[in-house]
N, C-alpha and C positions, 0 to 999 in steps of 0.2 A: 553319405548322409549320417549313418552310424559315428562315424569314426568322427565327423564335424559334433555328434554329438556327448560322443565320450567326452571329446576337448572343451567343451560348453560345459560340463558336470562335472569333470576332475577334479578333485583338487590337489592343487602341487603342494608340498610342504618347502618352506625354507630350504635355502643350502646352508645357512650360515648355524652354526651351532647354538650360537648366542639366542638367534629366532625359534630355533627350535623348540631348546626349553624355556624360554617366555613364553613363548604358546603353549607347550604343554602344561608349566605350573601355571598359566593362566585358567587354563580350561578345568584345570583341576581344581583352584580355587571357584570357580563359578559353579562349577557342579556343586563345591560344599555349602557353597553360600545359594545356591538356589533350592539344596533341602533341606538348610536349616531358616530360611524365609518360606519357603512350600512348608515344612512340618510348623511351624511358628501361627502362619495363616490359616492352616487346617484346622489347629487345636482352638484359635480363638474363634473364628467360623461356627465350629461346632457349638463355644461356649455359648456362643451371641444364641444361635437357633434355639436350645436347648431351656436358656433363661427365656426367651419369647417365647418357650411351648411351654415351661412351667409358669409362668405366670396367666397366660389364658387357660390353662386347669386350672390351677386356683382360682381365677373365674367362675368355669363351671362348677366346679367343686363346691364354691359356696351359693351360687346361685340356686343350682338344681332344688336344694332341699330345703330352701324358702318358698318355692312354689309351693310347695305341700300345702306351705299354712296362708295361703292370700287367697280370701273368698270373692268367687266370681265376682257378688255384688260390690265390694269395694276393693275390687281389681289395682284401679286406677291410683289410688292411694294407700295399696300396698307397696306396686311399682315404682310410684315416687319413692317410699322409703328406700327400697330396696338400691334405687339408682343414686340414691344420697351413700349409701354404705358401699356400694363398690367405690364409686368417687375418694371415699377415703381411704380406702384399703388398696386400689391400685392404680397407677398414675398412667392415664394417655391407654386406657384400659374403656370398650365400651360395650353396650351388649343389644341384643333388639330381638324384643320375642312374636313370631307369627304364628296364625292361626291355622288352622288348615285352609280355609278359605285363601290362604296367602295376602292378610289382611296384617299390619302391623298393631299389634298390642299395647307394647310398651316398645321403648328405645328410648336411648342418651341421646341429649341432644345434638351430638355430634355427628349424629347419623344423618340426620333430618336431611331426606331429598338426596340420600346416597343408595342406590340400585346394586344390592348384594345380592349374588348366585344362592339360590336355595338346592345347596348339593353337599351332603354329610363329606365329612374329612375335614383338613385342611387344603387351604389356597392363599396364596399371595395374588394381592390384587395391585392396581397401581390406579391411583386418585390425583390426576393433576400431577403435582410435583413429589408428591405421596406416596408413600407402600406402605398397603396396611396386611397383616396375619391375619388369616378370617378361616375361625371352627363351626362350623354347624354341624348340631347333633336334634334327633328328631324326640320332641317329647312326650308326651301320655300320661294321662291318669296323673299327674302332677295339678292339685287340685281340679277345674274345673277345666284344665285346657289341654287341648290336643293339636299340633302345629311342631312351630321349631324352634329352639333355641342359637343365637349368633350372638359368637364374639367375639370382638376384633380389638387390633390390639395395632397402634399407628409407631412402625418400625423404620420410619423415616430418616430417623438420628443413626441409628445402631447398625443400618445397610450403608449410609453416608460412608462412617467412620468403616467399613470394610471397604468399600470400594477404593478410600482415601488408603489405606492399609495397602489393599494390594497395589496401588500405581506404587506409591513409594517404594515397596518392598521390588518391584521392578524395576524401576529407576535407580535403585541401591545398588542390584544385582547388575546393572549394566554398566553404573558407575565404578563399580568395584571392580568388574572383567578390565574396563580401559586403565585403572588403577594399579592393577594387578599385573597389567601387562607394560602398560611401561615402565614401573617401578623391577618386575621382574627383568624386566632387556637392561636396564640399566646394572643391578646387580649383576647379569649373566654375563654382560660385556665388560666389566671391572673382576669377574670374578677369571673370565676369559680370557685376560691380559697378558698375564704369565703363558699362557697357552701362545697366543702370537709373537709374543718374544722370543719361546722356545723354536718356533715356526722360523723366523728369520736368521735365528742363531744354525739351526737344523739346515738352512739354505748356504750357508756360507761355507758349511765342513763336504770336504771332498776326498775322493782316496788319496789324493797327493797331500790334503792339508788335514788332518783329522786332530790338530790342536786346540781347534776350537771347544768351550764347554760354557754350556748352558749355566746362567746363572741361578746357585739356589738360594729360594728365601728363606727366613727364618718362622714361616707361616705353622712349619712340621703338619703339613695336610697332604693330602695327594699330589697336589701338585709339584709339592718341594721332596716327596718320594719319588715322583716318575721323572725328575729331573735329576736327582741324585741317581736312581737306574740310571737313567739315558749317558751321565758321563762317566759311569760305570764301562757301561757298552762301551762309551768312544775310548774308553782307558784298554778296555782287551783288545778294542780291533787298532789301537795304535800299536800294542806291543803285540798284534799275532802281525801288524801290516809291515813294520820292522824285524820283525824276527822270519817274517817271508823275503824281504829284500835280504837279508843277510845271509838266508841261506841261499838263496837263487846265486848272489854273488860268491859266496864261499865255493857253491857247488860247479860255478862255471869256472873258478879258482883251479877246484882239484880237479877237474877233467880237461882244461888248458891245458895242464902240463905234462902227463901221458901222451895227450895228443902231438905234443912238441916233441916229445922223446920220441916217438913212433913217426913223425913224418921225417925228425934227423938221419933215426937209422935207413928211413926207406931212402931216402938221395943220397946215404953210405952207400948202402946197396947199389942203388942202380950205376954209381960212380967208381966205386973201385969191390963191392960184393963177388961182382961175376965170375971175376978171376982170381982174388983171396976166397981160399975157403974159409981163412981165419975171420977174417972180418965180416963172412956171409953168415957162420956161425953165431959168431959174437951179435949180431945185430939182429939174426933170425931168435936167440934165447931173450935179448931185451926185451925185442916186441914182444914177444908170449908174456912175457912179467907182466909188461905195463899193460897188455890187456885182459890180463887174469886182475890184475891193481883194478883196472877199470871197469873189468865185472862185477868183480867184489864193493865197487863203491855203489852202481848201480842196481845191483839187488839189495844195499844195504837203504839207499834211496827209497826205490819201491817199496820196502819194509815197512818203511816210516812214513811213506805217503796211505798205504793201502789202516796204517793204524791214524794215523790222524783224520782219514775217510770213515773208519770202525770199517772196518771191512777186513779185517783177519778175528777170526773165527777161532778160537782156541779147543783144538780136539783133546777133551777133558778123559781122563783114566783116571785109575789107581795104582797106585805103585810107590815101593819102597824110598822114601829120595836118599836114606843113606846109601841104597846100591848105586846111584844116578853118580853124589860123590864119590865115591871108593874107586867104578870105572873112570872118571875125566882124572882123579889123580893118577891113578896105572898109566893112562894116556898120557900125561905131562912128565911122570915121571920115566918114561920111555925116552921123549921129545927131550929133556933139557935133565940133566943127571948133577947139574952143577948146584939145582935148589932142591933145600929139603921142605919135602912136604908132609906135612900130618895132619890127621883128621880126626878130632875129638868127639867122636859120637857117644851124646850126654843120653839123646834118647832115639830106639826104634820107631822111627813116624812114619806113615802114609797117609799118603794126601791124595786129594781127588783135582790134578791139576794136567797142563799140555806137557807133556813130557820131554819132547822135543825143543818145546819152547825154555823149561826150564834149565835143559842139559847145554842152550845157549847161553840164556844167562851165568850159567855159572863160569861157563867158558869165557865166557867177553870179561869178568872181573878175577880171576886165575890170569887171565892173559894180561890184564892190565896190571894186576903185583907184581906177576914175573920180567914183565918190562923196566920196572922201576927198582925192582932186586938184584943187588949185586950175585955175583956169583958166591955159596956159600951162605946165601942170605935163608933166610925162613919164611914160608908160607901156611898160616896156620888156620884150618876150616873147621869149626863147629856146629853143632845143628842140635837142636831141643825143644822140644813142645811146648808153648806158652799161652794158655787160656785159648785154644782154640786155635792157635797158629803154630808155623813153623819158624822158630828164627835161625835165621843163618848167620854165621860170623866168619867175615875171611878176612886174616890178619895178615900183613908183613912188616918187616925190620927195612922197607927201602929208603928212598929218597925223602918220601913223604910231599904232601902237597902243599904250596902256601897258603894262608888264610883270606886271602884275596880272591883265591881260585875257587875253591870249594864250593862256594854258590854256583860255578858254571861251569862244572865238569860236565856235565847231562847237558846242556848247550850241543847245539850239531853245529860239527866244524868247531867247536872250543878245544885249541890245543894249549898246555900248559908249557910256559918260557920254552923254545928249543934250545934254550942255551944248557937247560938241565935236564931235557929228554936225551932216553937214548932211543926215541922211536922213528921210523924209518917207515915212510909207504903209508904212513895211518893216515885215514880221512878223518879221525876224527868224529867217527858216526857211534863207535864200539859202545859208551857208557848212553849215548840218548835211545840206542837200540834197547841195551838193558833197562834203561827207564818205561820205555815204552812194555816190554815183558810182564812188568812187576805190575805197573798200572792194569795190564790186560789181566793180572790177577787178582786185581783188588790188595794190592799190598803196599809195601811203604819203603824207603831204604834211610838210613842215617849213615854219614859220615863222618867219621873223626881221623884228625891227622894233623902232626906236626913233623915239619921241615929236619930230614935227618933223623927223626925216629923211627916213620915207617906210619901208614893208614890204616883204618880199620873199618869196612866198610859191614852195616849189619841190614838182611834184611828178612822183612815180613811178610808171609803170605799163609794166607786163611788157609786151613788145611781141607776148607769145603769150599769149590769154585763153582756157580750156577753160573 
């Protein structure tokens, strides 16, 4: 019985948007229009009453202090005069004076055979089709008489003209609600248009098709803003949904093909391994390569997956970064004695950065000059304080990179022509790793380079990492 009851007094609201706010800027228009018709009828209400209770004072006001002077014996024709002079001084204005006996005195003729309440104050009476204001005040000692004074005042026209006031002023308010409301659904559903367009366009994009884009107007409102977003959005997630196909395929590329080196040497192995030790050796050192290759792509992988997720954490220090430099060259210059390296330290800096993280960075682009360096070639690393940052510069005299390439060296899996690499085994992960670094530091990298002169790769990192 409750619950049959909730559902009897609920009320649903629209699903549609369009109804929505037509109903709400409806209801909000009728609330304004019902108190500026409610304050409009108040004030003239008031005026109307205000003018019918000063005019019956003025009444009394001049009446009272004529009594003084009308002698009992020619009462009767004071009172004439008296009813000739209100007559002119106030219209549809009348009066009637009783005795204490409750015997009438004097009165207008308008009273004649009218039964009026003898009870001090005001009261509205109603006379047939009539309402009339009616003041009784009690008199004394106003020459010879003692009784009451009444005077009424026929407000027949002036309650009309309100009653007619408020129907109308109702009938406005209710015309205007229906006015307001279909005039608002009309707008809301023209204004709502773009909105279902975008709805139908939004229906047709899928992860396989994401080339679809919402049309923008030239309205420059919200609507032609959330539409310029929206193909904003479809424009990242077409180039993050291709640049996921590309690496899924690049990455199933480079782990094919260890796999294929590693299943060959295994049916070497089982087919003539047993009894050549040469050949058992030989194929038991490959597989170690290609799945040490295959490690190394695989944590280079999780690297980039765990930073595209934020989910590597950078364990921030301090620490010198020229000492960071001066060890990885000791280290290179131990490893490869054919390049020279030197290290331009303009200024002493410490930074509050991952340490670890950075002694890779430096390592991924050292390793990638010395690839492209010939033997005899130069590698040159600078480091100096710049408003707040660290900039690093690491130069060589190699190959240098095309202008084509540049934009997509940081690309994973972007290998540049093999016909003018000498690199062997790269996945091609090294420079999007180092991108990823620089980013976890809040910093920035620039590249310059031409073909046969050699690269100069510079980068920047805040010397304070939160």
């Amino acid at each position: 019985m409750l619950s049959e009851m909730k559902k009897m007094f609920n009320f649903n609201w629209p699903k549609k948007i369009s109804w929505k706010l037509s109903l709400v800027y409806t209801l909000i228009f009728l609330f304004v229009l019902l108190v500026l018709n409610g304050t409009a009828y108040y004030m003239l209400n008031n005026y109307v009453h205000s003018s019918i209770k000063e005019s019956v004072n003025n009444t009394l006001n001049y009446i009272l202090p004529k009594l003084r002077g009308v002698d009992r014996n020619s009462f009767d024709y004071g009172a004439a005069i008296l009813l000739e002079d209100i007559s002119k001084s106030e219209e549809d204005v009348y009066f009637r004076i009783v005795d204490y006996n409750k015997e009438t005195v004097a009165q207008s003729n308008m009273l004649e055979g009218m039964d009026l309440p003898l009870k001090d104050g005001n009261l509205e009476i109603n006379k047939g089709k009539k309402t009339y204001f009616l003041r009784t005040v009690t008199i004394s000692k106003y020459g010879y008489l003692n009784g009451y004074l009444q005077v009424v005042k026929d407000v027949t026209i002036e309650y009309s003209v309100l009653n007619r006031l408020l129907i109308f002023l109702s009938i406005s308010s209710i015309g205007g609600g229906l006015v307001a409301l279909l005039v608002g659904f009309f707008i809301t559903k023209k204004s709502m248009k773009p909105v279902k367009e975008m709805s139908k366009t939004a229906r047709k994009i899928s992860g396989s098709d994401l080339s679809k884009r919402l049309e923008v107007t030239n309205t420059n409102d919200e609507l032609a803003e959330l539409a310029e977003t929206f193909n904003s959005m479809l424009d990242r997630l077409e180039k993050a949904f291709k640049k996921q196909e590309q690496f899924v395929s690049d990455a199933s590329h480079e782990l094919r093909t260890p796999i294929s080196i590693i299943k060959g040497y295994i049916n070497i192995l089982d087919r003539w391994g047993k009894e050549d030790k040469e050949i058992k050796e030989e194929a038991v050192e490959s597989i170690k390569s290609e799945i040490q290759s295959m490690n190394d792509l695989i944590e280079s992988l999780l690297f980039l997956a765990r930073g595209d997720l934020a989910e590597i954490e950078p364990s921030y220090e301090r620490f010198y970064f020229n000492n960071v430099v001066e060890e990885i060259i000791k280290e290179n210059k131990i490893l490869d004695k054919d390049i020279n390296y030197k290290y331009i330290e303009k200024d002493r800096v410490e930074i509050y950065a991952d340490k670890l993280l950075i002694k890779q960075l430096l390592r991924i682009f050292i390793e990638n000059s010395r690839k492209y360096t010939g033997d005899g070639g130069n590698i040159v690393i600078e480091s100096e304080e710049i408003e707040n940052n660290i900039k690093i510069t690491i130069k060589d005299d190699g190959k240098g990179i095309p202008k084509k390439d540049i934009p997509h060296i940081f690309d994973r899996f972007y290998k540049i022509d093999k016909s003018r690499s000498d690199e062997k085994g790269s996945s091609g992960l090294g420079l999007s790793i180092a991108m990823k670094i620089v980013e976890l530091h809040n910093g920035d990298i620039d590249v310059e380079s031409e073909v046969g002169e050699g690269t100069k790769i510079t980068i920047f990192i805040p010397l304070e990492n939160k």
